[in-house]
Chimera marker file (.cmm) of the C-alpha trace (Angstrom):
<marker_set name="trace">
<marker id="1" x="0.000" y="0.000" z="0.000" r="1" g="1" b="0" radius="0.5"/>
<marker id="2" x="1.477" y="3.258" z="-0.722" r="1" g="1" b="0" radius="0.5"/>
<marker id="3" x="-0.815" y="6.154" z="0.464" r="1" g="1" b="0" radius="0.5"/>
<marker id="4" x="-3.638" y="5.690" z="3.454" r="1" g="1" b="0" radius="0.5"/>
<marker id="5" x="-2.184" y="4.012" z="6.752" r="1" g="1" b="0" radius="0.5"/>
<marker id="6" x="-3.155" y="0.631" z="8.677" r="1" g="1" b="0" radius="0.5"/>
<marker id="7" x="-3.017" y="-0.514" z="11.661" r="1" g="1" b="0" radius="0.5"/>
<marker id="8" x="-4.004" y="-3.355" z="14.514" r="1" g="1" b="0" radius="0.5"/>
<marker id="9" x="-6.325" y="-4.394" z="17.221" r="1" g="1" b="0" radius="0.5"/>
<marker id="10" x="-5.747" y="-7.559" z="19.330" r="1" g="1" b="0" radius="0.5"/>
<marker id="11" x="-8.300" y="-10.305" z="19.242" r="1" g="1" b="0" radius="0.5"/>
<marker id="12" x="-9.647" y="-9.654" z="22.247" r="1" g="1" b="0" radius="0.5"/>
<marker id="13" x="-10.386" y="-5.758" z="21.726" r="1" g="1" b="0" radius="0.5"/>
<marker id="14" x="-11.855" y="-6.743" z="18.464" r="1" g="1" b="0" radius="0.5"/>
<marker id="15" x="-14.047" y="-9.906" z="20.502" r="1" g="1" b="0" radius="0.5"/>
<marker id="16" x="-14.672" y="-7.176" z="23.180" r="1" g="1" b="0" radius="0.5"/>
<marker id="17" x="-16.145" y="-4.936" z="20.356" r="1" g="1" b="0" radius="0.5"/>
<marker id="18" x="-18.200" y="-7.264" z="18.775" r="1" g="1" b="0" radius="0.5"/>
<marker id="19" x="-20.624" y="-8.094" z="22.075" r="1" g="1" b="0" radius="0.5"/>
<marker id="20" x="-21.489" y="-4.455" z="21.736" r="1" g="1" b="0" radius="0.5"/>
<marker id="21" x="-24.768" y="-3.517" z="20.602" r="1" g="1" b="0" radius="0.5"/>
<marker id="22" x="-25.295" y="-1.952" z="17.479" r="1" g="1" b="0" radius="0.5"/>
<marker id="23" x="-26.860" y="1.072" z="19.287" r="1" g="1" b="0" radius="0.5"/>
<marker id="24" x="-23.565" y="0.915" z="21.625" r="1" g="1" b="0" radius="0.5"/>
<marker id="25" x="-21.752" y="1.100" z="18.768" r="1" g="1" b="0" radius="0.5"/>
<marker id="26" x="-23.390" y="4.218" z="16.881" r="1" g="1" b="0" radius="0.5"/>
<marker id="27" x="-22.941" y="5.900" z="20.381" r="1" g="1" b="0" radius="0.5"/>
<marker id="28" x="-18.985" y="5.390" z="20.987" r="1" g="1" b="0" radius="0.5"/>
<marker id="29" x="-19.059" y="6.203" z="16.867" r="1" g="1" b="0" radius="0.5"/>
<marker id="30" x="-20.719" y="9.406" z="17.355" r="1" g="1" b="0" radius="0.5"/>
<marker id="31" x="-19.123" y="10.517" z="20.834" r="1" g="1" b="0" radius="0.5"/>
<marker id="32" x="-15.690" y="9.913" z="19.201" r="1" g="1" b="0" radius="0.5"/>
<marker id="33" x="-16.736" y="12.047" z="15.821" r="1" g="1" b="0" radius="0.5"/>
<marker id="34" x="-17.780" y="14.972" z="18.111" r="1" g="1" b="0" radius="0.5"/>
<marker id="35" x="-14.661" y="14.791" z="20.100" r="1" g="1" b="0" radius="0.5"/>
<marker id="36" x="-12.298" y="14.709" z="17.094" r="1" g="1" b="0" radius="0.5"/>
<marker id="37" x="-14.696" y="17.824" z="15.733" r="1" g="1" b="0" radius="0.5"/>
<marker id="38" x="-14.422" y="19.463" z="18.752" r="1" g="1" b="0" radius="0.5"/>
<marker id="39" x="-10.099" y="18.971" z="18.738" r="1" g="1" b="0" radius="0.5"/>
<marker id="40" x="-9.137" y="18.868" z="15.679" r="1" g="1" b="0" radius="0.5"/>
<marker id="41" x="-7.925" y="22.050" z="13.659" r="1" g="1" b="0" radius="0.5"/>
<marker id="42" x="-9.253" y="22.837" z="10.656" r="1" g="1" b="0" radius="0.5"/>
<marker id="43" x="-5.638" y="21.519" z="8.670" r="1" g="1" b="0" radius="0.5"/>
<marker id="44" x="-6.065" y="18.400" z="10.811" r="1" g="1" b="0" radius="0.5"/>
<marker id="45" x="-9.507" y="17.673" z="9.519" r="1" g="1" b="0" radius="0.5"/>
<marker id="46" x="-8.350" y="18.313" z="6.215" r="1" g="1" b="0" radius="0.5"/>
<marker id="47" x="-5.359" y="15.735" z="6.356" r="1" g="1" b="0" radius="0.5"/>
<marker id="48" x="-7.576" y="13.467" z="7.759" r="1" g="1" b="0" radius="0.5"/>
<marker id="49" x="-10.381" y="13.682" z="4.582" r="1" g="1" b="0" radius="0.5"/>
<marker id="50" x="-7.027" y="13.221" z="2.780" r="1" g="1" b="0" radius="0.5"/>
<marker id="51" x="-5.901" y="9.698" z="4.759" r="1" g="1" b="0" radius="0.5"/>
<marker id="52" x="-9.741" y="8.819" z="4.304" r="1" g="1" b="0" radius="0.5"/>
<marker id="53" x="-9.474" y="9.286" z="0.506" r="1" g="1" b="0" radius="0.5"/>
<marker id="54" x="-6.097" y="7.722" z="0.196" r="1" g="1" b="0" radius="0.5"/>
<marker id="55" x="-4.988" y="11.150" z="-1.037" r="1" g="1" b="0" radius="0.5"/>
<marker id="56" x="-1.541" y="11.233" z="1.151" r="1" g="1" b="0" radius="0.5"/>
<link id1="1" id2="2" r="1" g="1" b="0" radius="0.2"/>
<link id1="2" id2="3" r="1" g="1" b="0" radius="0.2"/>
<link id1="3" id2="4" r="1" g="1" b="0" radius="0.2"/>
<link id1="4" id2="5" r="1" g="1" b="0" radius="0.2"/>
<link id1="5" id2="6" r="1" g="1" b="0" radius="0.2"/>
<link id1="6" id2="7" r="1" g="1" b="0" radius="0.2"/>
<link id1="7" id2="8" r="1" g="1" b="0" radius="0.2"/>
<link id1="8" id2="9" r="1" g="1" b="0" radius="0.2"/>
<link id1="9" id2="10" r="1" g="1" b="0" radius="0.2"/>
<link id1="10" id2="11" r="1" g="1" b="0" radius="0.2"/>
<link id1="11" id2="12" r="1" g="1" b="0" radius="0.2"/>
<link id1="12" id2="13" r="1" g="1" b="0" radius="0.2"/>
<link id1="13" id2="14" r="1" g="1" b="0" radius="0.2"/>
<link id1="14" id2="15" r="1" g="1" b="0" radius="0.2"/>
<link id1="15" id2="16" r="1" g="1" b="0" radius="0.2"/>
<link id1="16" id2="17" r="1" g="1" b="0" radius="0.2"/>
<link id1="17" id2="18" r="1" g="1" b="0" radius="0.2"/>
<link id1="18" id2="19" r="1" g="1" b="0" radius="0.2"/>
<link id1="19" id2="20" r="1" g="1" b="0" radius="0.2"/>
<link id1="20" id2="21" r="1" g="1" b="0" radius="0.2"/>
<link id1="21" id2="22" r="1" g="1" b="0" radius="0.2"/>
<link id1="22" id2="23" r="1" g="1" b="0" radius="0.2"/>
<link id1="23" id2="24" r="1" g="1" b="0" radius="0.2"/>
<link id1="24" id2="25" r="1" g="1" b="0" radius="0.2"/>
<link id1="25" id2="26" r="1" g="1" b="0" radius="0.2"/>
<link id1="26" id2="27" r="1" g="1" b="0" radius="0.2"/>
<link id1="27" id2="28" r="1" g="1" b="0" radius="0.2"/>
<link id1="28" id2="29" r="1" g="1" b="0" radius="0.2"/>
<link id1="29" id2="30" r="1" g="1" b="0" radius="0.2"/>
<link id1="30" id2="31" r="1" g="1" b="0" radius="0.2"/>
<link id1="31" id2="32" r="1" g="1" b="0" radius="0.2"/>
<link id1="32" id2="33" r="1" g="1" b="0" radius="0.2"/>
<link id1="33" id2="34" r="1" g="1" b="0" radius="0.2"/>
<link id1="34" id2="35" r="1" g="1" b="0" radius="0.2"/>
<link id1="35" id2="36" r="1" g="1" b="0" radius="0.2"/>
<link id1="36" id2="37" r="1" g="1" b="0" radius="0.2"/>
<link id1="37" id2="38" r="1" g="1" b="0" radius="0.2"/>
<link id1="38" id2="39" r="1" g="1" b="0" radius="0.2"/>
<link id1="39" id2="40" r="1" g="1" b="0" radius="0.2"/>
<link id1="40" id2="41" r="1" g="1" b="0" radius="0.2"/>
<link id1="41" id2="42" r="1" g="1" b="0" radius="0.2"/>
<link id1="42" id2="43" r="1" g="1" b="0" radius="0.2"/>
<link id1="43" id2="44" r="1" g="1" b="0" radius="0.2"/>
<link id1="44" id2="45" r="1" g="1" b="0" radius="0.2"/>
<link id1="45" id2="46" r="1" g="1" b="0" radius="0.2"/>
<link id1="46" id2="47" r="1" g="1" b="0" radius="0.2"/>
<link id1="47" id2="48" r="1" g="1" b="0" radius="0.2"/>
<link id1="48" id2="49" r="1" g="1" b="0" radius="0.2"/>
<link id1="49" id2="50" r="1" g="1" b="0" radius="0.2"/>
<link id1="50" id2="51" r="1" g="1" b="0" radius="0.2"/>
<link id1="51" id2="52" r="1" g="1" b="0" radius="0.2"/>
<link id1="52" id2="53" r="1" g="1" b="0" radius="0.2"/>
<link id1="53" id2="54" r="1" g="1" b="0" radius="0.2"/>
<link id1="54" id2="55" r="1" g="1" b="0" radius="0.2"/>
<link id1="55" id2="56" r="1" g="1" b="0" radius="0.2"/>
</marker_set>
């Protein structure tokens, strides 16, 4: 792969994350979209649109 990034999660976080809800899911999805909204400068939301879209 030459542009985007990866990265891991042990089994067990992944395990952990599948016994949620779907509604518990939507909810950490959301609180962690308004916290990197709420954080993140406007550049920063840009590069990350740009990670997103494979860009950089």
């Amino acid at each position: 792969m030459d542009k985007g990034f990866i990265y891991t999660f042990e089994d067990e976080k992944i395990i952990e994350y599948m016994k949620l809800s779907t509604e518990d899911k939507l909810q950490w999805l959301e609180e962690i979209n308004e916290f990197n909204n709420m954080v993140f400068s406007d550049r920063e939301k840009e590069l990350r649109e740009k990670l997103r879209a494979c860009e950089i």
